[in-house]
PDB file of N, H, CA, C and O in Angstrom:
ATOM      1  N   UNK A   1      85.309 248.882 213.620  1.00  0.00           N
ATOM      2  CA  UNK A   1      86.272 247.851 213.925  1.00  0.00           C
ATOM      3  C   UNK A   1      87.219 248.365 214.999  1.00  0.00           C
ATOM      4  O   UNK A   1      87.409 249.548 215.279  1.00  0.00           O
ATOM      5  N   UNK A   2      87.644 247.566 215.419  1.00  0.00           N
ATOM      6  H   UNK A   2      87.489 246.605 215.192  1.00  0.00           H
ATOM      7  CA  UNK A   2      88.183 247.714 216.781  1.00  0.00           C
ATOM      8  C   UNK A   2      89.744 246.656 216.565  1.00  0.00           C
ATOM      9  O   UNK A   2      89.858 245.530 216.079  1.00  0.00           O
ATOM     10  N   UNK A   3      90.827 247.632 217.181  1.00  0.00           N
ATOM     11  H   UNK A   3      90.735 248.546 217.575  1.00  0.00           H
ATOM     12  CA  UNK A   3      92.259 246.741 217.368  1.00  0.00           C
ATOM     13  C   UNK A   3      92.887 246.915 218.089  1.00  0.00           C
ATOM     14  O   UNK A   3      93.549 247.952 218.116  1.00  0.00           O
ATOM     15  N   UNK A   4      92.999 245.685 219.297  1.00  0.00           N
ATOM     16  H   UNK A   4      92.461 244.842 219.274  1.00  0.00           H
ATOM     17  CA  UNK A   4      93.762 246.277 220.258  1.00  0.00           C
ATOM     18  C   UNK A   4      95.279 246.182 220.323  1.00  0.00           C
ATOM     19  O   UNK A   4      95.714 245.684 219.285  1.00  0.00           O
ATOM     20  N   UNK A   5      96.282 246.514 221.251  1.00  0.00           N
ATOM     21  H   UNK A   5      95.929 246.919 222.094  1.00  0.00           H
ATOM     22  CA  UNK A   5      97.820 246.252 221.283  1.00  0.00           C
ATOM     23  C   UNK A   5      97.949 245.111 220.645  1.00  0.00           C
ATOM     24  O   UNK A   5      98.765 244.951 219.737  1.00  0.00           O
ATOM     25  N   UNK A   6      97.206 244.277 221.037  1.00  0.00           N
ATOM     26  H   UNK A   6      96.543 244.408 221.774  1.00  0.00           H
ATOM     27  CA  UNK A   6      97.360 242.884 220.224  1.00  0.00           C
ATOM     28  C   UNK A   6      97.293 242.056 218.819  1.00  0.00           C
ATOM     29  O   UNK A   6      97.741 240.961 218.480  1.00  0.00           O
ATOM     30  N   UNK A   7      96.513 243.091 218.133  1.00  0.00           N
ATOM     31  H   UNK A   7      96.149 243.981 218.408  1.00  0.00           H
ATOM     32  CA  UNK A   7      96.647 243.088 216.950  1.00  0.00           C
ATOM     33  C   UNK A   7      97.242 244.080 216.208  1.00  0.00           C
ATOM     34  O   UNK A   7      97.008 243.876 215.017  1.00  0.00           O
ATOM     35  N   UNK A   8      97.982 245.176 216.404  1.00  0.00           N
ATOM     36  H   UNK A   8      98.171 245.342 217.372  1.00  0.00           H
ATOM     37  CA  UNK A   8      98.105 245.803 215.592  1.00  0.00           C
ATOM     38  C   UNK A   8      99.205 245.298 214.566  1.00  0.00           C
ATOM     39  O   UNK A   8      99.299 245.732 213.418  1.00  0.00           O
ATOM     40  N   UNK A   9      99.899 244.475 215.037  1.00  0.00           N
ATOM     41  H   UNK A   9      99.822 244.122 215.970  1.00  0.00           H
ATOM     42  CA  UNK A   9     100.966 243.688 213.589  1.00  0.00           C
ATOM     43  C   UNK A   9      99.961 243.334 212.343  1.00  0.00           C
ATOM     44  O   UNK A   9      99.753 243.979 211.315  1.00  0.00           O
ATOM     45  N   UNK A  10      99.323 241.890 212.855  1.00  0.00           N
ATOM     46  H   UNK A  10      99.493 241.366 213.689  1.00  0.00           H
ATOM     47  CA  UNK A  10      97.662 242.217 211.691  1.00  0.00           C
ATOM     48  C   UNK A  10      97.405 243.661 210.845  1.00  0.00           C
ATOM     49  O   UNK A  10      97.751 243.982 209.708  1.00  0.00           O
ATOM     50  N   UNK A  11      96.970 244.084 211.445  1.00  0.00           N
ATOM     51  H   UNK A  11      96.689 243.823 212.369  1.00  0.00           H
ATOM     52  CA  UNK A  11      96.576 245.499 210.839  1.00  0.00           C
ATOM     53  C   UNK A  11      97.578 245.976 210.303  1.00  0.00           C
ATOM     54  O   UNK A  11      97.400 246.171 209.101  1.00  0.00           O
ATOM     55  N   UNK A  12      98.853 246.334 210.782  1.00  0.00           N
ATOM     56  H   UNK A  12      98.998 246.176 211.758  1.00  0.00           H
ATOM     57  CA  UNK A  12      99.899 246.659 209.809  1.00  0.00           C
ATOM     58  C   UNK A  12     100.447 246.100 208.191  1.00  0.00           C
ATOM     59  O   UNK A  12     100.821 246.746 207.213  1.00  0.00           O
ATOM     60  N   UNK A  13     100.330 244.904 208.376  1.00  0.00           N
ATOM     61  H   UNK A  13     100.027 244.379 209.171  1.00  0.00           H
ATOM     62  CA  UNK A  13     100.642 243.872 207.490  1.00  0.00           C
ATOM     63  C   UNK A  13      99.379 243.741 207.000  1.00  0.00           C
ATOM     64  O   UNK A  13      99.743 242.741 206.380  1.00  0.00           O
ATOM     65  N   UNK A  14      98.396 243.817 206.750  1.00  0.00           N
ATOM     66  H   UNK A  14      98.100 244.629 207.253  1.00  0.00           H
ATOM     67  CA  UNK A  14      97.309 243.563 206.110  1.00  0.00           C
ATOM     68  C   UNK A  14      96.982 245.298 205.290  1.00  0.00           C
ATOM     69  O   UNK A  14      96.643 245.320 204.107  1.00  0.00           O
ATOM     70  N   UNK A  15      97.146 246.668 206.115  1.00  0.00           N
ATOM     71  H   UNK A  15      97.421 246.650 207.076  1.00  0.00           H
ATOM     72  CA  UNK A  15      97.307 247.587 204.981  1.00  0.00           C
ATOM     73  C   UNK A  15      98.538 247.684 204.096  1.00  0.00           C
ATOM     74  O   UNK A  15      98.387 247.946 202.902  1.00  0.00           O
ATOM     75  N   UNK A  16      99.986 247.451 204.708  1.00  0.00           N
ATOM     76  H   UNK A  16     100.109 247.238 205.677  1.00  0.00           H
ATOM     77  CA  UNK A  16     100.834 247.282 203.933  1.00  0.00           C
ATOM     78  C   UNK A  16     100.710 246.565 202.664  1.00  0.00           C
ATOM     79  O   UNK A  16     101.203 246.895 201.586  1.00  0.00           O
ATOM     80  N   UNK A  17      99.585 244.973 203.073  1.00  0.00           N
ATOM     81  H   UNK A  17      99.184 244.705 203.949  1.00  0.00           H
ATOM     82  CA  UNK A  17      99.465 244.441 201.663  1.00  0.00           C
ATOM     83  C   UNK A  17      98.567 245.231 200.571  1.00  0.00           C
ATOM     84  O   UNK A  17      98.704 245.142 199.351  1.00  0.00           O
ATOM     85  N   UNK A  18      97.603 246.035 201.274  1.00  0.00           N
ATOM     86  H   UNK A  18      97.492 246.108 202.266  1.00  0.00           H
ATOM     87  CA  UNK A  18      96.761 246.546 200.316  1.00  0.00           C
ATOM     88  C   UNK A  18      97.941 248.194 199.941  1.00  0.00           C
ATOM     89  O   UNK A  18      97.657 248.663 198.839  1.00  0.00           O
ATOM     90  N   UNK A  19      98.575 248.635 200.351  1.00  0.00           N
ATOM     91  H   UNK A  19      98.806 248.254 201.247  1.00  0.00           H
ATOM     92  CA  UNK A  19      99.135 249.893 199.794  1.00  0.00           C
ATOM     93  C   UNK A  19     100.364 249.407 198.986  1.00  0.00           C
ATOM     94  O   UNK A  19     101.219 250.232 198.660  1.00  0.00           O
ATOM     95  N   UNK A  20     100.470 248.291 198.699  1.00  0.00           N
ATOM     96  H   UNK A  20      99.776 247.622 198.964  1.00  0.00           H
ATOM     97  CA  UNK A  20     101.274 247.219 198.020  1.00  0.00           C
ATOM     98  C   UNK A  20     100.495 246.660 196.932  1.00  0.00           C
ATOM     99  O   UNK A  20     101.007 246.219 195.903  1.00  0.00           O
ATOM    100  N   UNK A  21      99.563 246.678 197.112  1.00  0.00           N
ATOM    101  H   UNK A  21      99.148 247.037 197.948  1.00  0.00           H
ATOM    102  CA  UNK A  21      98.662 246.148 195.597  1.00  0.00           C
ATOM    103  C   UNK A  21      97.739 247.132 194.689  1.00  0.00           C
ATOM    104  O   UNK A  21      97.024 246.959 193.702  1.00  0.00           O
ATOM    105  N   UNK A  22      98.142 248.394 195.601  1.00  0.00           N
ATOM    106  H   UNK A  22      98.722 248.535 196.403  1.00  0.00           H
ATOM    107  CA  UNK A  22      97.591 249.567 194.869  1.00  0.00           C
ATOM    108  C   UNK A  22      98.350 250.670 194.352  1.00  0.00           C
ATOM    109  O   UNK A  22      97.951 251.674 193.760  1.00  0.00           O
ATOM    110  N   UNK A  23      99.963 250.179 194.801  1.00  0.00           N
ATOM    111  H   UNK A  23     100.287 249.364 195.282  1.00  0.00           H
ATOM    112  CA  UNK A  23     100.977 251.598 194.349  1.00  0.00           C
ATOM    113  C   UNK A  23     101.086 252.396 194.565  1.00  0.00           C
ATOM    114  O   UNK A  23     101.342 253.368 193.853  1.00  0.00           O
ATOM    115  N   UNK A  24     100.881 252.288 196.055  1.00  0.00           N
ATOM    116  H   UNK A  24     100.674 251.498 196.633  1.00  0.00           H
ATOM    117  CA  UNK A  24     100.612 253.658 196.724  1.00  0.00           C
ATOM    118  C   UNK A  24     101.949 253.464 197.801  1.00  0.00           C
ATOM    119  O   UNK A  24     102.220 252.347 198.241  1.00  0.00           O
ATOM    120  N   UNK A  25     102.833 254.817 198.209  1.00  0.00           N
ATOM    121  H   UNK A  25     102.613 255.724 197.851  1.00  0.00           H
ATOM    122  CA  UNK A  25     104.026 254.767 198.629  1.00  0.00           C
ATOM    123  C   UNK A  25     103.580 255.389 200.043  1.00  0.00           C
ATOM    124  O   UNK A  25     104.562 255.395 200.784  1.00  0.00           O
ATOM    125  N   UNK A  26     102.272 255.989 200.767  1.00  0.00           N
ATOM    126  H   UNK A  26     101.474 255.984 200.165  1.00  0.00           H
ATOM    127  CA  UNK A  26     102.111 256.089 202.186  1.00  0.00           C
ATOM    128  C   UNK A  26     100.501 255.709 202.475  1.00  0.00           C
ATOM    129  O   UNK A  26      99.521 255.547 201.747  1.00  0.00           O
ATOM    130  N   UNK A  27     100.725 255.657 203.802  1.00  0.00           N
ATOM    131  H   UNK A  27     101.521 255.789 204.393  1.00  0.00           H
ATOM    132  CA  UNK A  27      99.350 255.529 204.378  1.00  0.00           C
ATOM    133  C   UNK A  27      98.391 256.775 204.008  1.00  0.00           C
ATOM    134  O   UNK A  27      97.342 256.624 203.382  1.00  0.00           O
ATOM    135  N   UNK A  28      98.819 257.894 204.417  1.00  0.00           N
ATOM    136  H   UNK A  28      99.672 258.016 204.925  1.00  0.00           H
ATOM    137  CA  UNK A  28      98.018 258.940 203.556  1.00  0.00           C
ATOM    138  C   UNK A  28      97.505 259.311 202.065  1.00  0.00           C
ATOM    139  O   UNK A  28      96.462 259.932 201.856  1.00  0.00           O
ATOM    140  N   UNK A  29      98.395 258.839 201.045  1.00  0.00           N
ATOM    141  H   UNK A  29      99.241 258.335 201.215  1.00  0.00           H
ATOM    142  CA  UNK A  29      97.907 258.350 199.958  1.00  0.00           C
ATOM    143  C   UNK A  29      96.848 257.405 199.629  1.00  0.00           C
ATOM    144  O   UNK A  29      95.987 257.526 198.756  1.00  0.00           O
ATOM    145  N   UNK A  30      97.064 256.268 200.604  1.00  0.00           N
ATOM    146  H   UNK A  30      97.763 256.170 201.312  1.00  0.00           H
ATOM    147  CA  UNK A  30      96.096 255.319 200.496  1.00  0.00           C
ATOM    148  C   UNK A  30      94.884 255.634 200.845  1.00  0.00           C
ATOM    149  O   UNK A  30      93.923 255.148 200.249  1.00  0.00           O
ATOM    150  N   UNK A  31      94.718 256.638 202.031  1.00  0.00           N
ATOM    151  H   UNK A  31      95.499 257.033 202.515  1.00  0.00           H
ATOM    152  CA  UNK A  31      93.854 257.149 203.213  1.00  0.00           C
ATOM    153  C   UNK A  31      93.192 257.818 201.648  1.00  0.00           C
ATOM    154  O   UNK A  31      92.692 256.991 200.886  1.00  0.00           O
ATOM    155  N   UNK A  32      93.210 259.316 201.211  1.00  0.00           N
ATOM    156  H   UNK A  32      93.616 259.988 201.830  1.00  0.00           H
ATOM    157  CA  UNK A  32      92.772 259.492 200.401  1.00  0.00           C
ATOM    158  C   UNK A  32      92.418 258.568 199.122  1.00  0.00           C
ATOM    159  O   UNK A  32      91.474 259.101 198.538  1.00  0.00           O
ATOM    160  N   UNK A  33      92.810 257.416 198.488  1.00  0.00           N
ATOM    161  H   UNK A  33      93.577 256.983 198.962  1.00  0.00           H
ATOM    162  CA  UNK A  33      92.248 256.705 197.779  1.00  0.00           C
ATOM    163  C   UNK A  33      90.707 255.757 198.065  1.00  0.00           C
ATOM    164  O   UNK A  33      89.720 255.341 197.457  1.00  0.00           O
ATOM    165  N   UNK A  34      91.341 255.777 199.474  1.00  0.00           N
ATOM    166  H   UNK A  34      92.142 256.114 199.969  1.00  0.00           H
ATOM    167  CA  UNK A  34      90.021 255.118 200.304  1.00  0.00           C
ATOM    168  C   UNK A  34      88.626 256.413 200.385  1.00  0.00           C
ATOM    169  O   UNK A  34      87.462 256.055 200.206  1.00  0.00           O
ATOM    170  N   UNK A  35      88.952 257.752 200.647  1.00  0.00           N
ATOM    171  H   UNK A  35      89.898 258.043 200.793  1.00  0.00           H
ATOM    172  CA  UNK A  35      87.718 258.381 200.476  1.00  0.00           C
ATOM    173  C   UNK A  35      87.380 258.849 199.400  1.00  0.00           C
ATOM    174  O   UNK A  35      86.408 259.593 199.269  1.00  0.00           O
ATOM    175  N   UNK A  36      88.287 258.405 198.284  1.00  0.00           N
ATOM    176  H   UNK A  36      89.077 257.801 198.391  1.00  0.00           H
ATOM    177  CA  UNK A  36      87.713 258.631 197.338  1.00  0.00           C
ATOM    178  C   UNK A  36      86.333 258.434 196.413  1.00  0.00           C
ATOM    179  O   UNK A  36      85.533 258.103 197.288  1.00  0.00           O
ATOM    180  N   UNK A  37      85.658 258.441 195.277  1.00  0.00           N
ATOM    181  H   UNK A  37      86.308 258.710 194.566  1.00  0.00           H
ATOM    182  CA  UNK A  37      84.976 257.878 194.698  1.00  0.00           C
ATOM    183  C   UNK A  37      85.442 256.719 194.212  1.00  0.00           C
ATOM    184  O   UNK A  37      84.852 255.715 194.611  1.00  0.00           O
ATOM    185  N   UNK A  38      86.284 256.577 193.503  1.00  0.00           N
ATOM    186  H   UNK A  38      86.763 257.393 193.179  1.00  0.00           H
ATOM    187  CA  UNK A  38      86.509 255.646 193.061  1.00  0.00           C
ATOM    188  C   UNK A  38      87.446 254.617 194.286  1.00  0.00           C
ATOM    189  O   UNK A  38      87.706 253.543 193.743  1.00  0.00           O
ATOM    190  N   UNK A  39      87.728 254.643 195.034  1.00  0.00           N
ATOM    191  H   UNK A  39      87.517 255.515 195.475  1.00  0.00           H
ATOM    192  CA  UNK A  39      88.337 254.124 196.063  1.00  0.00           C
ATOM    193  C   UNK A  39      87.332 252.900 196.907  1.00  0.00           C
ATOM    194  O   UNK A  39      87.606 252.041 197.744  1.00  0.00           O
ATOM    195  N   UNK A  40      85.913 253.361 196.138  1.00  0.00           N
ATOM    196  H   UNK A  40      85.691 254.059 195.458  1.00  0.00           H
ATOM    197  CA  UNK A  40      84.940 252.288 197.275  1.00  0.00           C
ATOM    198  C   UNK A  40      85.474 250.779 197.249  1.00  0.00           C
ATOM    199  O   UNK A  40      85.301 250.032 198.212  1.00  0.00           O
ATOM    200  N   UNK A  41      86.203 250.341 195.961  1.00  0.00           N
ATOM    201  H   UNK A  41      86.344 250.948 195.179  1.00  0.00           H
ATOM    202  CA  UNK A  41      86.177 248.837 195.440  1.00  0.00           C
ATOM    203  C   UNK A  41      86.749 248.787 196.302  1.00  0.00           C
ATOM    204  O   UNK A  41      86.224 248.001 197.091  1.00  0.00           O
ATOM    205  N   UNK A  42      88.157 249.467 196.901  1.00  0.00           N
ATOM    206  H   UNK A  42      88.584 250.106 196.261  1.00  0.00           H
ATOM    207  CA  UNK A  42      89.601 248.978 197.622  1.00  0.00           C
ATOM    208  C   UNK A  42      88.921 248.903 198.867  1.00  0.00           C
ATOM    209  O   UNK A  42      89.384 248.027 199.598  1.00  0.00           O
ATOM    210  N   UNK A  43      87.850 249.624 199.398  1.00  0.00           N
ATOM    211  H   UNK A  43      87.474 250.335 198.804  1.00  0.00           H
ATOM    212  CA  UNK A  43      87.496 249.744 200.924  1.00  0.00           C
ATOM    213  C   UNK A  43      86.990 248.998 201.011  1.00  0.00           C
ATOM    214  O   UNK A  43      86.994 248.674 202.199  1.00  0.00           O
ATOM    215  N   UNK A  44      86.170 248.059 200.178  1.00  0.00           N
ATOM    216  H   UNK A  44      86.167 248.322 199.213  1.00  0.00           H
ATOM    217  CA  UNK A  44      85.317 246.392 199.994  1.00  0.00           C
ATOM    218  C   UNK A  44      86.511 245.828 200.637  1.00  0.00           C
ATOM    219  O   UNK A  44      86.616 245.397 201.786  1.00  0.00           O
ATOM    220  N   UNK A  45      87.558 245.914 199.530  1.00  0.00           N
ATOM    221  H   UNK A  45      87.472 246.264 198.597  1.00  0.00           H
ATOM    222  CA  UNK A  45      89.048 244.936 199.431  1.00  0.00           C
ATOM    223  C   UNK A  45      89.654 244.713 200.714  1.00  0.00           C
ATOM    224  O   UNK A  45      89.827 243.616 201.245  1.00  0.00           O
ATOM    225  N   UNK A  46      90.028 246.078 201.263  1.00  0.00           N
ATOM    226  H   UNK A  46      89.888 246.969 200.831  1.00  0.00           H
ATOM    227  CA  UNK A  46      89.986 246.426 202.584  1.00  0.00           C
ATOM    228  C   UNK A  46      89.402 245.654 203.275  1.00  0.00           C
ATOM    229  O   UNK A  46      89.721 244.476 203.431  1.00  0.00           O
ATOM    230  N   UNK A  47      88.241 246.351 203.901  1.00  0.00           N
ATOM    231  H   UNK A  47      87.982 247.309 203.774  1.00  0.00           H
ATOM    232  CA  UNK A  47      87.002 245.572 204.790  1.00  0.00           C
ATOM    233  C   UNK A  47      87.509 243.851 204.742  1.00  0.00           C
ATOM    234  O   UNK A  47      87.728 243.125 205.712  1.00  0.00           O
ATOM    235  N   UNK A  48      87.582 243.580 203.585  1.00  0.00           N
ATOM    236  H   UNK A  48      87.404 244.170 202.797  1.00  0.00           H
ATOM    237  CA  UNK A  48      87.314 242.123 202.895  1.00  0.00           C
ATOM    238  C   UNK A  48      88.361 241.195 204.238  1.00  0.00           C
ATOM    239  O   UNK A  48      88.056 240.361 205.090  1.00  0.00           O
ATOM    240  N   UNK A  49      90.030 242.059 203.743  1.00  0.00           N
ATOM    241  H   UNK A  49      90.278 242.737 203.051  1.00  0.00           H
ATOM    242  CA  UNK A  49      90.734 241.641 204.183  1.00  0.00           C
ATOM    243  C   UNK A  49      91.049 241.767 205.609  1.00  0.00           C
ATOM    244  O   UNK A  49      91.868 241.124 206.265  1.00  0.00           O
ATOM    245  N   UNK A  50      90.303 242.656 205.954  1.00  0.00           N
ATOM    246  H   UNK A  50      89.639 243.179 205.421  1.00  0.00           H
ATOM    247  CA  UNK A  50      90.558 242.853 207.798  1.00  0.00           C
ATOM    248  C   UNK A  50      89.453 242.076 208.269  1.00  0.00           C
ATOM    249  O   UNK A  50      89.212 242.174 209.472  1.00  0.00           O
ATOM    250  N   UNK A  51      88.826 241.425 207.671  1.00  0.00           N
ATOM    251  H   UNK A  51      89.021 241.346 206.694  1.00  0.00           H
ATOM    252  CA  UNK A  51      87.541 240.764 208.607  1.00  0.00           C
ATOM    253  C   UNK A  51      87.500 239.131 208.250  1.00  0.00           C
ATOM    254  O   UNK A  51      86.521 238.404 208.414  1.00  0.00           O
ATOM    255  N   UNK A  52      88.716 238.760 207.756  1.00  0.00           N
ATOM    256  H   UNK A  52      89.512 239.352 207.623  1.00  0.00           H
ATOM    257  CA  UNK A  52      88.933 237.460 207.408  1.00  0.00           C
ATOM    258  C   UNK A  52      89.072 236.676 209.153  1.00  0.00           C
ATOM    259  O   UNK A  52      89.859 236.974 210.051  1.00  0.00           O
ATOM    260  N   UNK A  53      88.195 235.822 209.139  1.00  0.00           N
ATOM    261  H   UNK A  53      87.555 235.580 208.409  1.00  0.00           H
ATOM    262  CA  UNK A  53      88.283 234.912 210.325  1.00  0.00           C
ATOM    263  C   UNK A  53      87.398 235.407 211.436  1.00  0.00           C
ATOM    264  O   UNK A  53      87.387 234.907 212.561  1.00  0.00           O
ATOM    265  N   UNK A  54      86.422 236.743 210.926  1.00  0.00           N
ATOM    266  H   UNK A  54      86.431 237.149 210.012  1.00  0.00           H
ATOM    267  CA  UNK A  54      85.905 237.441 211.633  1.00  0.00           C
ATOM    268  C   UNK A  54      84.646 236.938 211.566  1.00  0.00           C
ATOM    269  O   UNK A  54      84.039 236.726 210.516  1.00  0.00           O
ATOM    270  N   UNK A  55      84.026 236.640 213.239  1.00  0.00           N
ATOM    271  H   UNK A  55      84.518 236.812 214.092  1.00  0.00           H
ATOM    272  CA  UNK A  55      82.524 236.180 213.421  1.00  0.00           C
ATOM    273  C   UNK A  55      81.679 237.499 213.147  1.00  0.00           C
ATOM    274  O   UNK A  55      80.537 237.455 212.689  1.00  0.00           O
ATOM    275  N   UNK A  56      82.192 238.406 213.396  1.00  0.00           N
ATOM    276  H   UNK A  56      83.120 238.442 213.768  1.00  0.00           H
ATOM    277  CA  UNK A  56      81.269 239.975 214.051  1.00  0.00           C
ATOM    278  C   UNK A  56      80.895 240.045 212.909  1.00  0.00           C
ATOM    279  O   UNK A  56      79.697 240.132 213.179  1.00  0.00           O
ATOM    280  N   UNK A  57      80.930 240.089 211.552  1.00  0.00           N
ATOM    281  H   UNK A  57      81.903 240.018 211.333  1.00  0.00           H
ATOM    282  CA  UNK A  57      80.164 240.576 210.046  1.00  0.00           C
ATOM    283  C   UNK A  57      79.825 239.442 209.373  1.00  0.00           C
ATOM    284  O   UNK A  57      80.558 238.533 208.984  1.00  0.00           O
ATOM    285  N   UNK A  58      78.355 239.611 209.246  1.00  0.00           N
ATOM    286  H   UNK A  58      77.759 240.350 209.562  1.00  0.00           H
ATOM    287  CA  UNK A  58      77.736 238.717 208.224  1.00  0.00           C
ATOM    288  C   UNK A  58      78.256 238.460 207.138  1.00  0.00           C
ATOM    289  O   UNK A  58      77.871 237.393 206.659  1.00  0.00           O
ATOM    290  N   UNK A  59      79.124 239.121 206.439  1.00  0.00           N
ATOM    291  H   UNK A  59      79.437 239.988 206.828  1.00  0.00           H
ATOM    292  CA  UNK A  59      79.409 238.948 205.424  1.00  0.00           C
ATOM    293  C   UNK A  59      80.480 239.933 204.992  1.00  0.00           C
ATOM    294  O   UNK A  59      80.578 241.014 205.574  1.00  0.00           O
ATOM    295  N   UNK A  60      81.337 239.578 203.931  1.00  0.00           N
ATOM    296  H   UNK A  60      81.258 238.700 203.458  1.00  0.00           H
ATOM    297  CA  UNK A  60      82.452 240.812 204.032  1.00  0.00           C
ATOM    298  C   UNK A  60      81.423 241.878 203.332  1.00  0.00           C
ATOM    299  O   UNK A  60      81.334 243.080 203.582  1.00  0.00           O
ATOM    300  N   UNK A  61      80.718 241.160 202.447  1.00  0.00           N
ATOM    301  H   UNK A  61      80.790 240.183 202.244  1.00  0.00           H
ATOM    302  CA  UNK A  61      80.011 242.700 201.556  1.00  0.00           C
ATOM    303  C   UNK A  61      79.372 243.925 202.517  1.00  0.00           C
ATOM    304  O   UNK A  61      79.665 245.077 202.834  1.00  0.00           O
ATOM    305  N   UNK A  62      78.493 243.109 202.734  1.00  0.00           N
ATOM    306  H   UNK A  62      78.254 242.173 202.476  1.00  0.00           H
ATOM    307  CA  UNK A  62      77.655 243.890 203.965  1.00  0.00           C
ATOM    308  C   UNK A  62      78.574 244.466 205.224  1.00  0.00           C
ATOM    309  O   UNK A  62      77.995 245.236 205.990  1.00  0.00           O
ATOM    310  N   UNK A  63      79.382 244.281 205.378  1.00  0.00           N
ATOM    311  H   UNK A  63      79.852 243.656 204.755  1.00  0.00           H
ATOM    312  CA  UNK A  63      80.731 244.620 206.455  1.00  0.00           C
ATOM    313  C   UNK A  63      81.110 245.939 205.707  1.00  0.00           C
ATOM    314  O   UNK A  63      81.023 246.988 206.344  1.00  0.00           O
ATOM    315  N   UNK A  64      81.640 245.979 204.039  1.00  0.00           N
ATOM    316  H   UNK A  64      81.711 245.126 203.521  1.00  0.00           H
ATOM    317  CA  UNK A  64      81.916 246.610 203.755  1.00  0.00           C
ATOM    318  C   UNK A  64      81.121 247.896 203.273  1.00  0.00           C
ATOM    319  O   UNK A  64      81.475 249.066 203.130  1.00  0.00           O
ATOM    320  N   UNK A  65      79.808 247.183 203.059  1.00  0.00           N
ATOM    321  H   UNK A  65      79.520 246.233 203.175  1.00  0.00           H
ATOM    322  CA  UNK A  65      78.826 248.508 202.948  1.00  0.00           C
ATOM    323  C   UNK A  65      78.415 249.222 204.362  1.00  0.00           C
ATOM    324  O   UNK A  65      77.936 250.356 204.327  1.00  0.00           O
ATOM    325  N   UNK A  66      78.569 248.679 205.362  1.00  0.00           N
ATOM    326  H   UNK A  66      78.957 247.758 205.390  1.00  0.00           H
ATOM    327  CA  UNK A  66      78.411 248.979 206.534  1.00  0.00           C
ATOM    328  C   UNK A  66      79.832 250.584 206.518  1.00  0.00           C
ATOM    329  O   UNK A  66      79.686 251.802 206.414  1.00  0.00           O
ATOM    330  N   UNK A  67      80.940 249.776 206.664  1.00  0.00           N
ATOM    331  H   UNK A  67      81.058 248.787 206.749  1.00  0.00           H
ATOM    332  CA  UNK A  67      81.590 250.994 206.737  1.00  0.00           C
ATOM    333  C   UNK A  67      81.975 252.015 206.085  1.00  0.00           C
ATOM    334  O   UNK A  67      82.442 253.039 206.583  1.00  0.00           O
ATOM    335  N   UNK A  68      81.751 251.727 204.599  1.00  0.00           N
ATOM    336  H   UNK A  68      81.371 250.894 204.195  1.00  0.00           H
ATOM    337  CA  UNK A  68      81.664 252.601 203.487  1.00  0.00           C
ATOM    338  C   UNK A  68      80.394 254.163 203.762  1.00  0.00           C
ATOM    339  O   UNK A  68      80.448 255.335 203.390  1.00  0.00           O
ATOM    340  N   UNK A  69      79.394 253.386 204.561  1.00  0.00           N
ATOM    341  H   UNK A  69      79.350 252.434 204.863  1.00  0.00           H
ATOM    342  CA  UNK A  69      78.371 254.472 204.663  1.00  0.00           C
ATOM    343  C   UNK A  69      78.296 255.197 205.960  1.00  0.00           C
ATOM    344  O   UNK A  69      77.683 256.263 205.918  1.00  0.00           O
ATOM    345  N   UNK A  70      78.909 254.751 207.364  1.00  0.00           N
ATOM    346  H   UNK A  70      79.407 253.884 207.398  1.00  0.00           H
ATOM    347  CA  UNK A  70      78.742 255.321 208.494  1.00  0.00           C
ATOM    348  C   UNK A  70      80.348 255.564 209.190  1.00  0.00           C
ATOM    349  O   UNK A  70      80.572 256.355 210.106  1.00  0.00           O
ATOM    350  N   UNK A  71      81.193 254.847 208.643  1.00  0.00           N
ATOM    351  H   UNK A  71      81.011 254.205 207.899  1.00  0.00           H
ATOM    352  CA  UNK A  71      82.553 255.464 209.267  1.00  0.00           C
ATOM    353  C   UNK A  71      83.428 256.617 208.710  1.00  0.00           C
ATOM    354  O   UNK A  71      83.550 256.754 207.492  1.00  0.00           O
ATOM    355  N   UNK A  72      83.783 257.098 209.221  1.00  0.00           N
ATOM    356  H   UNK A  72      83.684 256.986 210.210  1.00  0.00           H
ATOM    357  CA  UNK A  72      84.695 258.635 209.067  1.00  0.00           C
ATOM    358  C   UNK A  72      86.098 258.198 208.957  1.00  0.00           C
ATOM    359  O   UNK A  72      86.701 258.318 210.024  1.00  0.00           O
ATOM    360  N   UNK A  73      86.625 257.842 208.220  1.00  0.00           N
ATOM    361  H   UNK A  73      86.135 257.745 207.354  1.00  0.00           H
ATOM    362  CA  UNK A  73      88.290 257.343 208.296  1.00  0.00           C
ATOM    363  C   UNK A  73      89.096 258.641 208.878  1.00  0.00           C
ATOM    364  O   UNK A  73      89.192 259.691 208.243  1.00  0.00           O
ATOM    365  N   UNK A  74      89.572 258.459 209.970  1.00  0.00           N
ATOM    366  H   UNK A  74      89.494 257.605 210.485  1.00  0.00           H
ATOM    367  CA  UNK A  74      90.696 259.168 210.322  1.00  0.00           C
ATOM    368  C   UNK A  74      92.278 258.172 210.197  1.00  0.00           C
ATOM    369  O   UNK A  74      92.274 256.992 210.548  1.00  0.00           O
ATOM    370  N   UNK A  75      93.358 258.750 209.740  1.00  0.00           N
ATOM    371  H   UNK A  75      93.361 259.709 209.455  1.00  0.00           H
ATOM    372  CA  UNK A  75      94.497 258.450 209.915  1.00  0.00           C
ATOM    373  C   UNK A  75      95.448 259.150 210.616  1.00  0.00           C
ATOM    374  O   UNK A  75      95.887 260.042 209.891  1.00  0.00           O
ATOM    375  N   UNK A  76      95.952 259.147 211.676  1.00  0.00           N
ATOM    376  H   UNK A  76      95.595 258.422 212.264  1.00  0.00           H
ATOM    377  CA  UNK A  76      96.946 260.122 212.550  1.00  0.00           C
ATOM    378  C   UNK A  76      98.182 259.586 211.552  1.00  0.00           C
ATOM    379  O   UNK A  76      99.330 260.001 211.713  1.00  0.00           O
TER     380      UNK A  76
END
């Protein structure tokens, strides 16, 4: 996935909601919940919610199994 200057409010406000529905007090907390094992559901949740209105993924599932298996999460 890709975000340019132009979206990054989106993206802000859309992990804020998910580190808000998981009780998590930073992005790095969350970052590790996401590579976690048990973290796959939230990265569905994730995925789910960043690809709302989105033509590029067939589907959120498949979106989300997509990046669950080939992306490397970095967080600066």
């Amino acid at each position: 996935m890709h975000f340019d200057e132009r979206r990054l409010h989106f993206l802000q406000d859309r992990l804020l909601r998910r580190l808000k529905e998981c009780h998590v007090d930073s992005f790095y907390s969350y970052y590790r919940l996401l590579i976690s094992q048990e973290g796959k559901a939230e990265l569905a949740k994730l995925v789910e919610n960043l690809t709302v209105n989105e033509n590029q993924f067939l589907s959120a599932q498949s979106a989300a199994r997509l990046v669950s298996e080939t992306t490397c999460w970095r967080i600066c």
